[in-house]
C-alpha positions as CSV (number, residue, x, y, z in Angstrom):
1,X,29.2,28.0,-42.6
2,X,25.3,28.4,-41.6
3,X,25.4,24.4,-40.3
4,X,28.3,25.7,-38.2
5,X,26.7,28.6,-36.5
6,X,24.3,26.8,-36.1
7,X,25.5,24.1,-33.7
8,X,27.8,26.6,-32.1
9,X,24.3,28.0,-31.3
10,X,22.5,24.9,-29.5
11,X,25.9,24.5,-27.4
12,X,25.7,28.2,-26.4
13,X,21.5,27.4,-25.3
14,X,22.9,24.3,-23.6
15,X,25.2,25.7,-21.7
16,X,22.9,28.4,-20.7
17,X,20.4,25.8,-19.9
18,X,22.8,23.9,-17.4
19,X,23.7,27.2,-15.9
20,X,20.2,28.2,-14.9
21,X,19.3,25.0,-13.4
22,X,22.4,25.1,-11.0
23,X,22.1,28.6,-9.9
24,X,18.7,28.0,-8.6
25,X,20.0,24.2,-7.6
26,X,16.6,22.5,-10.0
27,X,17.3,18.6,-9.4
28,X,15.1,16.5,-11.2
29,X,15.1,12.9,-10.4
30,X,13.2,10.2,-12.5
31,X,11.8,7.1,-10.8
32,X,14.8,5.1,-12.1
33,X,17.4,7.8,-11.8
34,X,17.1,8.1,-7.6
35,X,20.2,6.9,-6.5
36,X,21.7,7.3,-2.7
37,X,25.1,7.1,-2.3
38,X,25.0,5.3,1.2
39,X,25.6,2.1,3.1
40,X,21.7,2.1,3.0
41,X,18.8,4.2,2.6
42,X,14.8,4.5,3.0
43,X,11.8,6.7,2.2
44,X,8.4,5.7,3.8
45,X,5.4,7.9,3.5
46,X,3.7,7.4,6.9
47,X,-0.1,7.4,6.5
48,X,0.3,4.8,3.9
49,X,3.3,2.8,5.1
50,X,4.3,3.0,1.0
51,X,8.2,3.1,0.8
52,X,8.8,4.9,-1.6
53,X,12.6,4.4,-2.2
54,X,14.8,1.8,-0.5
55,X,18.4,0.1,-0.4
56,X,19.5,-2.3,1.5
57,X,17.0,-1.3,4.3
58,X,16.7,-4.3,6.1
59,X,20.7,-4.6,6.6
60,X,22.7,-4.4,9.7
61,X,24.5,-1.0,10.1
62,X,26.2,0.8,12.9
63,X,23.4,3.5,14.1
64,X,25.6,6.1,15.9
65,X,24.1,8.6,17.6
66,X,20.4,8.1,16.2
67,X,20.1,5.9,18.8
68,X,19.4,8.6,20.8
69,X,16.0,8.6,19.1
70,X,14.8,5.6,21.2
71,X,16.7,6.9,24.4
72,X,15.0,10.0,23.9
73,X,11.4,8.0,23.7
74,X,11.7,6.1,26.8
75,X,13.4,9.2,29.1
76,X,9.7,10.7,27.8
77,X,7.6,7.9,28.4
78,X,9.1,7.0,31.9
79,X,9.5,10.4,33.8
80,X,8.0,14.0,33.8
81,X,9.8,16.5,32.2
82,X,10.0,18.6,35.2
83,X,12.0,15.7,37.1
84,X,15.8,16.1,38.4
85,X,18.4,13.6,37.4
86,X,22.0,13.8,39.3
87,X,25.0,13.5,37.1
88,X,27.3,10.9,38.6
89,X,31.0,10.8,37.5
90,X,30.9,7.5,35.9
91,X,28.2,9.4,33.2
92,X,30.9,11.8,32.4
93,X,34.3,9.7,32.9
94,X,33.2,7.2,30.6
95,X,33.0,9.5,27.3
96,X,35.1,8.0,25.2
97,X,37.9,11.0,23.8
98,X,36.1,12.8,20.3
99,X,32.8,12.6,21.2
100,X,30.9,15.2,22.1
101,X,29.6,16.6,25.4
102,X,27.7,19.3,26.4
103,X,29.4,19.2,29.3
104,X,27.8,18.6,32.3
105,X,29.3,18.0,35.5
106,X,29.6,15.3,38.5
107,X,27.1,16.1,41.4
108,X,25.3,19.0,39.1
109,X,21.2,18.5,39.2
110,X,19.6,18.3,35.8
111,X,15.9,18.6,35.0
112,X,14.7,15.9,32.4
113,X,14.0,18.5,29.7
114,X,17.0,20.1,30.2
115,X,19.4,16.6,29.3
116,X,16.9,15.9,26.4
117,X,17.5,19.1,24.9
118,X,20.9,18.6,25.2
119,X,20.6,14.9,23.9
120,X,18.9,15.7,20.8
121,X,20.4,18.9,19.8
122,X,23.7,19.0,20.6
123,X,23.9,15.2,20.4
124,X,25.8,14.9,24.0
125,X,26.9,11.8,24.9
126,X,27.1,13.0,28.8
127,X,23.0,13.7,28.5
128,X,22.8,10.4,27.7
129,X,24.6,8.6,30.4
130,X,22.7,10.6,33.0
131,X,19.1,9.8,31.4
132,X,19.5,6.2,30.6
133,X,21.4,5.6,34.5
134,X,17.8,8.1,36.4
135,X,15.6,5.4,34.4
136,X,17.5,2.1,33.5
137,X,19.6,2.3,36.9
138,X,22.8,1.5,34.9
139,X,23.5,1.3,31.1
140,X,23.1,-2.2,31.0
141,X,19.4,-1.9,32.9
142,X,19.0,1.2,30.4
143,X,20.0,-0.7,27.5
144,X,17.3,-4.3,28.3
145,X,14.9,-1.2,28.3
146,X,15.9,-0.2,24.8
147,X,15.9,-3.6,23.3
148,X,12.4,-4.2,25.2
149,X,11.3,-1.4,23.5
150,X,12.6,-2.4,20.1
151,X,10.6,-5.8,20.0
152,X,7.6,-3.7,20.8
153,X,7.9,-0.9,18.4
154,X,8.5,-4.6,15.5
155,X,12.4,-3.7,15.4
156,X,13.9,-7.6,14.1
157,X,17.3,-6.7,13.4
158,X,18.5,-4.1,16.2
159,X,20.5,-4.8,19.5
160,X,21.8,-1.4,21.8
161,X,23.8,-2.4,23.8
162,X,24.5,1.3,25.3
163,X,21.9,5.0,25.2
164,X,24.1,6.8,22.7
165,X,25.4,5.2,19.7
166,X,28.9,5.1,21.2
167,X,30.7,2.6,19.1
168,X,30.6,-1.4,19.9
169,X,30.3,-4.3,17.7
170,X,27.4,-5.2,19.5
171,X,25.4,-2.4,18.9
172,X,23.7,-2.4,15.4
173,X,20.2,-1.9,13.5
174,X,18.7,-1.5,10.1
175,X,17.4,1.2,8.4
176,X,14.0,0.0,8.4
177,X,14.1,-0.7,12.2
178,X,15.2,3.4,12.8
179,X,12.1,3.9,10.6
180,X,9.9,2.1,12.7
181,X,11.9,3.3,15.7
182,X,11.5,7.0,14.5
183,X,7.9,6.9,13.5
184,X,6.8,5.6,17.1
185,X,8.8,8.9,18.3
186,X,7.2,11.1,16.4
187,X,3.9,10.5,17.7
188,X,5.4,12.2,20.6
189,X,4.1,15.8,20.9
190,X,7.2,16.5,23.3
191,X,8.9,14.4,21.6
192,X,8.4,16.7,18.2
193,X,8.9,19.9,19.6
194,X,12.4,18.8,21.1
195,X,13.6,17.8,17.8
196,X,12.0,20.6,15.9
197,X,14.0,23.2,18.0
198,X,17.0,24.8,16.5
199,X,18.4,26.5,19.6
200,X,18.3,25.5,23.4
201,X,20.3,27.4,26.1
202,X,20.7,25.3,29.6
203,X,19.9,27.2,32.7
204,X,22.1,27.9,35.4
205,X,22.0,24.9,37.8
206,X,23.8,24.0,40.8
207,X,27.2,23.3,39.6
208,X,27.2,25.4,36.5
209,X,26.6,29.1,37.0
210,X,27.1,30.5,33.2
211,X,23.9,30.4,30.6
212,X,26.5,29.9,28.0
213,X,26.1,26.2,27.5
214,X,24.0,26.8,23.6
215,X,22.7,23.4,22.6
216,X,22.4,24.3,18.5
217,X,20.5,21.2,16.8
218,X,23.2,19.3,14.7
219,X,20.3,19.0,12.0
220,X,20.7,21.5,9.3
221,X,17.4,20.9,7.8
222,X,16.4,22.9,11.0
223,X,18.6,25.9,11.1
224,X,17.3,29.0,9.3
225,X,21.2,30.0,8.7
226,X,22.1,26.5,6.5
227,X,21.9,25.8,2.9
228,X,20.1,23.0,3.9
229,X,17.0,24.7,5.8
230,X,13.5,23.3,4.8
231,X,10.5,24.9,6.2
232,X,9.0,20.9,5.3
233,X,11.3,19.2,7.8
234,X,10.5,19.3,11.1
235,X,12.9,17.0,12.6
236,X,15.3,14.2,13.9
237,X,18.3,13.2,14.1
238,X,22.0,13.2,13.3
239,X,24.8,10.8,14.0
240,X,28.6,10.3,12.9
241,X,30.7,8.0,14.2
242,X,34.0,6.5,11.8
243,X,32.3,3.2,11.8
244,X,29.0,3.9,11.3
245,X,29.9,6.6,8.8
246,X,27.4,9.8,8.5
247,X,23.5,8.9,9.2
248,X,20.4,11.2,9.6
249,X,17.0,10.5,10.1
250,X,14.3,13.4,8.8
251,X,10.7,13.8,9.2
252,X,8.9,15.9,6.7
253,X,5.8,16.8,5.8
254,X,4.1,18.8,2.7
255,X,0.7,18.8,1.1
256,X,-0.8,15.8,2.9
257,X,2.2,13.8,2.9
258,X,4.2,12.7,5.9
259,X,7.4,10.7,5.0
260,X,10.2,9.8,7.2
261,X,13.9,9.1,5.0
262,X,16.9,7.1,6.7
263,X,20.3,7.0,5.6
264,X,23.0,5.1,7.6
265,X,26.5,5.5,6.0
266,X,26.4,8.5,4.3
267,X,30.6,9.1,2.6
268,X,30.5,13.0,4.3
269,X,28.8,15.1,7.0
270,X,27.6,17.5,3.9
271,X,26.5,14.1,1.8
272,X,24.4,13.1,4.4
273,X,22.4,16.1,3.8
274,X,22.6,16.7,-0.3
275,X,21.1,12.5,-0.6
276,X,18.4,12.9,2.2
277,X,17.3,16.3,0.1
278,X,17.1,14.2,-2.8
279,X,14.8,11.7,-1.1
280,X,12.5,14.5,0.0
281,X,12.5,16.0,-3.3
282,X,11.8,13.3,-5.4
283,X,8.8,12.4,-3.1
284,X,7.1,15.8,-2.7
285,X,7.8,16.4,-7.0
286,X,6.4,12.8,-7.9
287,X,3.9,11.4,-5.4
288,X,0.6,13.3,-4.1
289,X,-2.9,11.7,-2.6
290,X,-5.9,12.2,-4.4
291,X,-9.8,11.0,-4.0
292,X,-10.8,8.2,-6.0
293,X,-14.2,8.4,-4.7
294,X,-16.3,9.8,-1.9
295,X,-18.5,8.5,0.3
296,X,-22.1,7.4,-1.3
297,X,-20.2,7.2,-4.6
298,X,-22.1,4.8,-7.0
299,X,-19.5,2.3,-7.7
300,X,-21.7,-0.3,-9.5
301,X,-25.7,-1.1,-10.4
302,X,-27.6,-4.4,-9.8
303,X,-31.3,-5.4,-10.6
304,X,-32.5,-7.6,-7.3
305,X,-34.0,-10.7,-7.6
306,X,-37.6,-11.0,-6.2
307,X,-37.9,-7.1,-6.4
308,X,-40.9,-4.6,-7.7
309,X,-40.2,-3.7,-10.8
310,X,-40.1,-0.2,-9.3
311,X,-37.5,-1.0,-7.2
312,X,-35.1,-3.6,-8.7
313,X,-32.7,-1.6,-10.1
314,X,-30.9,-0.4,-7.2
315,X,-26.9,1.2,-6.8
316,X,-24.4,0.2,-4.7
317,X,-22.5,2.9,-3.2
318,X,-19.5,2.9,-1.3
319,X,-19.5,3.8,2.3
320,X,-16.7,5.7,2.7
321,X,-13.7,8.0,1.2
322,X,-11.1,6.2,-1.0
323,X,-8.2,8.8,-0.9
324,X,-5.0,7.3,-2.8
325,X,-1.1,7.6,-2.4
326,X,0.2,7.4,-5.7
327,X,3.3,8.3,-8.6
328,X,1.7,11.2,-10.5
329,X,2.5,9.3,-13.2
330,X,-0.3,7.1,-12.9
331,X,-3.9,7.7,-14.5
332,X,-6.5,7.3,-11.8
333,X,-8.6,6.5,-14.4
334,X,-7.4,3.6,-15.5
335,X,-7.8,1.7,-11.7
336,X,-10.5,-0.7,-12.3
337,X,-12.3,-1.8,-9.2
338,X,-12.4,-5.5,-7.5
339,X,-16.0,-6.1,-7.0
340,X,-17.3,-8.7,-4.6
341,X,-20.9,-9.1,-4.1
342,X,-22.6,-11.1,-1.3
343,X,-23.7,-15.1,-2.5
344,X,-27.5,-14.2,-2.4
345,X,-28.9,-10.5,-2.7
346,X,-32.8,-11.0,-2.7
347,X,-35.6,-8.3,-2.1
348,X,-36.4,-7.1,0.8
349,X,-33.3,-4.8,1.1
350,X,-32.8,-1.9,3.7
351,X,-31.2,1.1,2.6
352,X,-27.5,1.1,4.0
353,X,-27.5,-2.5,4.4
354,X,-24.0,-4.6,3.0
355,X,-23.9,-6.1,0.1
356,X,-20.5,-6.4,-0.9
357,X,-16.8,-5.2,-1.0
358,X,-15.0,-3.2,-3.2
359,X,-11.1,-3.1,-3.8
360,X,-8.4,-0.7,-5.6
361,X,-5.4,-1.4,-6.0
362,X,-3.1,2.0,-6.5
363,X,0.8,2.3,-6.7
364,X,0.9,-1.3,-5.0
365,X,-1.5,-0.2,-2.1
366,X,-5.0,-1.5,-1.3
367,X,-7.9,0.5,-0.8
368,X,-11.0,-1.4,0.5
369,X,-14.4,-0.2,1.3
370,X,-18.1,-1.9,1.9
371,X,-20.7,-1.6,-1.1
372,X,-24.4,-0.5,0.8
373,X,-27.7,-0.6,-1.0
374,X,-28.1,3.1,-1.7
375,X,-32.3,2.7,-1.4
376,X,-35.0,0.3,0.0
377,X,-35.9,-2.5,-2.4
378,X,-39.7,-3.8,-2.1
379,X,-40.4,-7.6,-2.2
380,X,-43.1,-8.3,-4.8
381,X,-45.6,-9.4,-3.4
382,X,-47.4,-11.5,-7.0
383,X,-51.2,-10.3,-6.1
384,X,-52.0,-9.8,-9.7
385,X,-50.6,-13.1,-10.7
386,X,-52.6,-14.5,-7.4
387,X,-55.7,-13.2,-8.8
388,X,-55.4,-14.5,-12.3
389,X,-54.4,-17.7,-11.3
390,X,-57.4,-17.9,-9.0
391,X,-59.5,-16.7,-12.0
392,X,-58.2,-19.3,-14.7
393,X,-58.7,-22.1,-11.6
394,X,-62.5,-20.6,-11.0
395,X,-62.9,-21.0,-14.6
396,X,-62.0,-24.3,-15.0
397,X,-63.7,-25.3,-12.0
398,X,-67.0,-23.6,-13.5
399,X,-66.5,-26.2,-16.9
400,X,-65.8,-29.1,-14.7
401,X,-69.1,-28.3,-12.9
402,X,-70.7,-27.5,-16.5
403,X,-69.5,-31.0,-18.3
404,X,-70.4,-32.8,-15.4
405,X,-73.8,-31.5,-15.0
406,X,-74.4,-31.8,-18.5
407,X,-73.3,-35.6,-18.2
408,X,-75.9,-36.0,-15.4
409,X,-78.6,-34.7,-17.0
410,X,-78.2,-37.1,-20.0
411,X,-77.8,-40.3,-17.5
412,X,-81.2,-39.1,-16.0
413,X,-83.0,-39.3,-19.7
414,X,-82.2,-42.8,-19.9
C-alpha cells in the first residue's frame, strides 16, 4: 500500500513539474537535442564567425521575400533617402495575384525612404518594383546589380533573377549566402533602424491623399503585441511564398553576443517563429565570451642566453586581450596554450620587443597574440672573467720569465 502511494506521489510531482515549465514556456535544449524542423537552418555569432548550429546551410532553397534584404542594401547604397522614385504601371501590373502590395499607384512620386519602409515592413512587392526599376533601370538591370553584389558580399550559391522573391526557378540561394547577405546589411545604420521599426505610416503624396496606408513589420520578434516579441531581436526579415515555404532571417544581440539565425522552409508561418526562438535560446543559455587573458598577462618564463645573471630570467607577456566565444560547458582552464618562440633569443633584449607567438584554441576558434619581453635584458659583458684570465696569463708569463732567467744565469757560470 505505502510502495503505491508512493509512486502515485512522484507522478503527481511530475506532472506538476511539466505543468510549471509550460506555463512559463522554460525550453531547455542540450547541444545534441537542437533540432530545426526546416528545409535548412543556421546560427552564426557575428564577432566570431562561430556557427553555432547548422543544417543543410550551404543548400539551394527558394528565398522568397528575404530577398528584399539585398534589394533593400543596394536602394541604400546607391541613392539618398530623401530621393523621389515614380511608380510606373509595369511596377504595379506585374504583381503576380496573392502577393502583397502596399499599394501604390501608377504616376504617384515616392521618396526612397518611404518604398523602403514599405519594402521591409510590410514586405510589398510594388516597393520593390519601383526601387529596383529608379536604380537598376529595369528588373533585369536591377537584378545583374544583385548578383554583382552577391559575388562581392562571397555569396557562391545564389542567383536573383528579380528584387522581391517573387517565385521563379531561377531564383535561389542558401542559407549561408542570406547569412552573409544579411550580416553585410546590418552594418547599415539606416539599414538597422528600417528593420528594427514596428510601425511606418506613408505620407500623403501626390496620388494618394489618405495617411492610412500602415506599413506594420511582418516580423513578430518586433511587435510589442506578439507572443513572439524579444527586446534581443532587433531585426530582419520575413518571407512566404508556397515554394519556398516560410523563411525569416533575425538579428539578435544579448550580453556581448551578436548572432544572426536563418531558416528557409519553415512547415508554418507560426513555426517559422517557435524554431528561430529556439535558435536564439539555445545560443544566449549555452554560449557566452569570456577573457582568457589580458593584455601584459605573463603567459610563459625564459632564462636568455648571454644575459646578466640579474637579468636572464625574463617573462613573456602577451600583447593584447584574448577574449573567447565558447559552450559554457567548457573549462577555460583546461585550454593549454601553443607556444612558439623565435629561432635565437640572445641578450641584448628591449622591453616590448617580439619574441614569439602564442595560440588558443577554444570551441574550434583560434585566438593568436605576440609574446613581448616584459623587461630589458643586459648582455654580460665577462670583465671579471677578462681580468682573471689576464691575471692567470700574467702569471704564467712571470714563470716563463723566471725559468728562463734562472736557465741563463746557470749558462753564464759555465
Amino acid at each position: 500500500m505505502y510502495k503505491k502511494i508512493s509512486r502515485i506521489y512522484k507522478i503527481f510531482i511530475m506532472i506538476i513539474f511539466v505543468a510549471v515549465i509550460l506555463s512559463n514556456k522554460i525550453i531547455v535544449y542540450a547541444d545534441d537535442e537542437l533540432e530545426i524542423d526546416a528545409k535548412a537552418s543556421l546560427v552564426v555569432e557575428n564577432n566570431s564567425g562561430k556557427i553555432i548550429y547548422e543544417n543543410d546551410a550551404k543548400e539551394q532553397n527558394y528565398p522568397a521575400s528575404v530577398t528584399k534584404i539585398l534589394t533593400a542594401i543596394i536602394v541604400l547604397e546607391n541613392c539618398e533617402l530623401t530621393d523621389t522614385a515614380t511608380v510606373s504601371s509595369s511596377a504595379v501590373s506585374n504583381i503576380p495575384e496573392g502577393y502583397v502590395v502596399a499599394p501604390l499607384f501608377v504616376g504617384e512620386k515616392m521618396k526612397i525612404n518611404d518604398l523602403l519602409y514599405a519594402l521591409m515592413l510590410k514586405s510589398a512587392n510594388d516597393a520593390a518594383y519601383v526601387l529596383a526599376e529608379h536604380v537598376g533601370g529595369s528588373i533585369d538591370g536591377f537584378s545583374d546589380l544583385m548578383n554583382k553584389k552577391a559575388k562581392e558580399i562571397g555569396c557562391e550559391n545564389t542567383h536573383f533573377v528579380n528584387p522581391n522573391g517573387i517565385h521563379n526557378e531561377e531564383h535561389y540561394t542558401t542559407a549561408y549566402d542570406m547569412y552573409l547577405i544579411s550580416k553585410y546589411a546590418m552594418q547599415n545604420e539606416e539599414f538597422r533602424k528600417i528593420v528594427s521599426t514596428y510601425q511606418y505610416t506613408l505620407p500623403v503624396t501626390n496620388k494618394y491623399s489618405n495617411k492610412d496606408r500602415v506599413m506594420k513589420n511582418t516580423n513578430d520578434f518586433v511587435n510589442p503585441n506578439s507572443k513572439y516579441y524579444n527586446e534581443d531581436v532587433n531585426g530582419i526579415k520575413t518571407g512566404t511564398t508556397l515554394q519556398a515555404g516560410n523563411c525569416l532571417i533575425t538579428s539578435a544581440t544579448k550580453e556581448g553576443l551578436d548572432i544572426i539565425t536563418v531558416i528557409l522552409g519553415a512547415k508554418t508561418s507560426d513555426s517559422k517563429f517557435s524554431e528561430t526562438k529556439k535558435m536564439i535560446d539555445y545560443t544566449f543559455d549555452n554560449y557566452k565570451y569570456s577573457k582568457l587573458h589580458k593584455k601584459e598577462d605573463i603567459i610563459k618564463n625564459i632564462k636568455v642566453e648571454k644575459a646578466t645573471k640579474e637579468t636572464e630570467d625574463l617573462n613573456l607577456i602577451i600583447d593584447t586581450d584574448i577574449e573567447v566565444l565558447h559552450n559554457t560547458k567548457i573549462d577555460l582552464d583546461e585550454i593549454k596554450p601553443e607556444i612558439k618562440l623565435n629561432d635565437k633569443i640572445e641578450a641584448p633584449i628591449i622591453k616590448g620587443q617580439e619574441l614569439g607567438t602564442v595560440k588558443y584554441t577554444v570551441d574550434g576558434l583560434e585566438y593568436n597574440a605576440k609574446l613581448l619581453a616584459e623587461n630589458d635584458v643586459e648582455k654580460k659583458t665577462y670583465v671579471i672573467e677578462i681580468l682573471i684570465g689576464s691575471g692567470i696569463l700574467l702569471i704564467i708569463v712571470c714563470i716563463v720569465l723566471k725559468i728562463r732567467k734562472k736557465k741563463s744565469k746557470r749558462y753564464s757560470r759555465r
